[in-house]
C-alpha positions in Angstrom: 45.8 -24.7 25.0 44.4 -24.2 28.4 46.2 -20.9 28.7 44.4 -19.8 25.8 41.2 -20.9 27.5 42.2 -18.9 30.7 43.4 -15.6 28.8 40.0 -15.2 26.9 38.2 -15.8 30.1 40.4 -13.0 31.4 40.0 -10.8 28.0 36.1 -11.6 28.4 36.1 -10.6 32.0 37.9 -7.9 31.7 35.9 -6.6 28.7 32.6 -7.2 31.1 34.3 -4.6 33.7 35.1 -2.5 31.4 31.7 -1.7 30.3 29.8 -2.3 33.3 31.5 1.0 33.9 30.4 2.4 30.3 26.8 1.5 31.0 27.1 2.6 34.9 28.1 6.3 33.4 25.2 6.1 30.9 23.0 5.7 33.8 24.5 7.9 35.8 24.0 10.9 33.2 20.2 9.7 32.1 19.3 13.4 33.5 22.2 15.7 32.1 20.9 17.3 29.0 22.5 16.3 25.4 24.1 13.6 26.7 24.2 10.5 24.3 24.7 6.8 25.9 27.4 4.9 24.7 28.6 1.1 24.7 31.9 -0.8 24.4 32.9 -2.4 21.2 31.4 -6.0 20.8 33.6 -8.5 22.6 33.7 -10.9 19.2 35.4 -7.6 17.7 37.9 -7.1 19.9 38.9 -10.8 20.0 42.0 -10.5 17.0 42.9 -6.9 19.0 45.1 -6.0 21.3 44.4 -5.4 24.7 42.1 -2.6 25.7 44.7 0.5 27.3 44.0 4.2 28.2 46.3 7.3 26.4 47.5 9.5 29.5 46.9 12.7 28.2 48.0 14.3 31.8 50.5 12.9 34.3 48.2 14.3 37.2 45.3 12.0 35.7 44.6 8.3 37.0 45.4 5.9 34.6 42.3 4.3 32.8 41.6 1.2 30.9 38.9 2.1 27.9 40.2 3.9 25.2 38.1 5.8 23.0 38.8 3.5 20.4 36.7 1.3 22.2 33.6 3.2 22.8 30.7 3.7 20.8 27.8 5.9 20.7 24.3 4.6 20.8 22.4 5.9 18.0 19.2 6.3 19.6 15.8 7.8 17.8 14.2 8.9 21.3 15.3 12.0 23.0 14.3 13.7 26.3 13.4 17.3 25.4 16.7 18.7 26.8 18.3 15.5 24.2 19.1 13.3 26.1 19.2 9.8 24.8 20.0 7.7 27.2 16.9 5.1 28.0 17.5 3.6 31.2 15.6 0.2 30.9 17.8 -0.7 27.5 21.1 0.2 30.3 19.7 -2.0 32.8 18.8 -5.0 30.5 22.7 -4.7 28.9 24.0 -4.9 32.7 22.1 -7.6 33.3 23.4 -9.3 30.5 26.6 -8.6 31.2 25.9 -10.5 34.6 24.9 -13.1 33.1 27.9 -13.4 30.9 30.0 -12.9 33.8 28.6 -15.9 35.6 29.3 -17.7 32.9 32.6 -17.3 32.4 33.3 -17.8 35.7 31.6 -21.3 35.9 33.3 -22.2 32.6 36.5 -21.3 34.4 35.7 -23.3 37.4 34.9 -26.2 35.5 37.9 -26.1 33.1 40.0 -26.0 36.3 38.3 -28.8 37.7 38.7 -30.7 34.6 42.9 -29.6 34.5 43.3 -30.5 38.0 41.2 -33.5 37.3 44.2 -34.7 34.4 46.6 -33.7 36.7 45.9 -36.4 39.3 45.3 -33.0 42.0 41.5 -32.9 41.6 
C-alpha cells in the first residue's frame, strides 16, 4: 500500500516535469509564426497507462521522455496575425498550477513518510 502511495507521487511528479517542459516550449515559441501551443495529457488519464517513454527515431538523438502520444494541441480561437496561438498568460497560469501541484505532492509525501516512520517506531 504505501508503495503505491509513493509511485503515484512519482508518476504525478514526474508527469508535472514533464510538462513544465511542454508549457516552457509553448512559451518559448509565443513569437514563431503558425505555431500552436500544446499540453500534456490530463494526469487522471494517464493513471491506468503505462509510463510515459520517448521512440528514438535516431541513435545520434538524446533520449526523451514525452511521447507524442502524450501531447496535445490546444485548440485555441485567437491567433496572432502570423497564427500563432499560443497566449502566454493561459501558459503561465498552467505553470503555476503545476507549482502548486508539485508542492503538494511533495508535502503529501513528506507527511506520509512521517506518518510510515511514525509506525515504524523511527520517527
Amino acid at each position: 500500500m504505501a508503495a503505491d502511495i509513493f509511485a503515484l507521487a512519482e508518476r504525478k511528479l514526474e508527469w508535472i516535469d514533464q510538462r513544465q517542459r511542454v508549457l516552457a516550449q509553448n512559451i518559448a515559441n509565443a513569437d514563431t509564426p503558425a505555431y500552436r501551443a500544446r499540453d500534456m495529457s490530463p494526469f487522471e488519464k494517464l493513471l491506468g497507462a503505462p509510463p510515459i517513454t520517448a521512440t528514438v527515431t535516431n541513435a545520434m538523438h538524446m533520449p526523451g521522455r514525452v511521447s507524442e502520444a502524450s501531447l496535445t494541441s490546444e485548440m485555441s480561437s485567437e491567433r496572432a496575425p502570423d497564427g500563432n496561438a499560443v497566449n502566454v498568460e493561459n501558459e503561465l497560469t498552467k505553470v503555476a498550477r503545476d507549482e502548486t501541484d508539485s508542492a503538494l505532492v511533495g508535502n503529501l509525501w513528506k507527511s506520509y513518510m512521517g506518518l510510515y516512520l511514525s509506525a515504524l517506531g523511527k520517527g
